[in-house]
N, C-alpha and C positions, 0 to 999 in steps of 0.2 A: 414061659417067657411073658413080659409084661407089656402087655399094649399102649408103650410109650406115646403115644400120638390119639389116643383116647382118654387120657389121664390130666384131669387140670388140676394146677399148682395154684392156691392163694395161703396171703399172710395174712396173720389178721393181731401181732405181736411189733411192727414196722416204728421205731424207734426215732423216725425222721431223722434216719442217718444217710446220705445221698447214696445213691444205688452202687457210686464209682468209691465207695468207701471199703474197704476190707470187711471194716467191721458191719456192714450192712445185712441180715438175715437172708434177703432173698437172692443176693450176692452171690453168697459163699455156697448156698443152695444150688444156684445157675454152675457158678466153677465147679465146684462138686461132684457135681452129678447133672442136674435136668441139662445142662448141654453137652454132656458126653454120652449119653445115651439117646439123645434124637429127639429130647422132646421139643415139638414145635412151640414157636417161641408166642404163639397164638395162645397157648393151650399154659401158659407161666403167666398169671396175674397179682404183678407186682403194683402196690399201691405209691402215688408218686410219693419223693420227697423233695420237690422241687419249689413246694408252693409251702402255706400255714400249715400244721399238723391236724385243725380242725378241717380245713377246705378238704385235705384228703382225706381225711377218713367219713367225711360226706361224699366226696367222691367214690371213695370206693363202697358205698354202703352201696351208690347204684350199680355200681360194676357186679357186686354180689347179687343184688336182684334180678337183676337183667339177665346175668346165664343163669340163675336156678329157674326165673320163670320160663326161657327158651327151653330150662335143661332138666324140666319135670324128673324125667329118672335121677339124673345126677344126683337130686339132691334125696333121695327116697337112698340110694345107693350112699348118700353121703350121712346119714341120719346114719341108717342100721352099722355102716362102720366105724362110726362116732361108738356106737355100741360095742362093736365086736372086733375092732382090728386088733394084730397080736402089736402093731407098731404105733402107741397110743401118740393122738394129736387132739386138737380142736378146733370143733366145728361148731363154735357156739350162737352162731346164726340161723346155719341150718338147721341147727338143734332146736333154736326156740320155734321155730318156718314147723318143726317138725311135733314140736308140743304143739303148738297151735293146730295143725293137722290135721292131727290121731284126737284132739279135744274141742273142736269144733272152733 
């Protein structure tokens, strides 16, 4: 069983399509799935679309910062499954958080 409520959600593909669109990525993700199985809505990091597409995605670059530097493991956990999940995505923040790491 998957410990829904230990599990964070980010996009990092966000189209600056408004969240209440159909076709919005993290939309159809939330219908889908992350609200039918419990995940709490703390732990779903959706980037706005309500403002510039540069304003947010500077916003969200701290959003990103903030929980991997709070969330040390997360992101050690988010590197090695960049690596090895059989369900491939990207994590190309973490990844670089994570070359920078392991290379000083």
């Amino acid at each position: 069983m998957i410990p829904w409520n230990r599990v964070h959600f980010f996009w990092g593909d966000e189209r600056a399509v408004p969240f209440t669109d159909d076709r919005n990525n993290a939309k159809m993700a939330c219908d889908t799935l992350l609200y039918k199985v419990g995940v709490p809505e703390d732990n779903i990091h959706v980037m706005r679309t309500d403002i510039e597409p540069e304003a947010a995605a500077k916003e969200y670059e701290l959003v990103l910062q903030q929980f991997f530097k709070r969330n040390e493991k997360a992101l050690t956990w988010c590197c090695s499954a960049w690596a090895t999940t059989v369900i491939p995505y990207r994590c190309s923040l973490a990844q670089k958080w994570c070359t920078r790491k392991k290379h000083g």
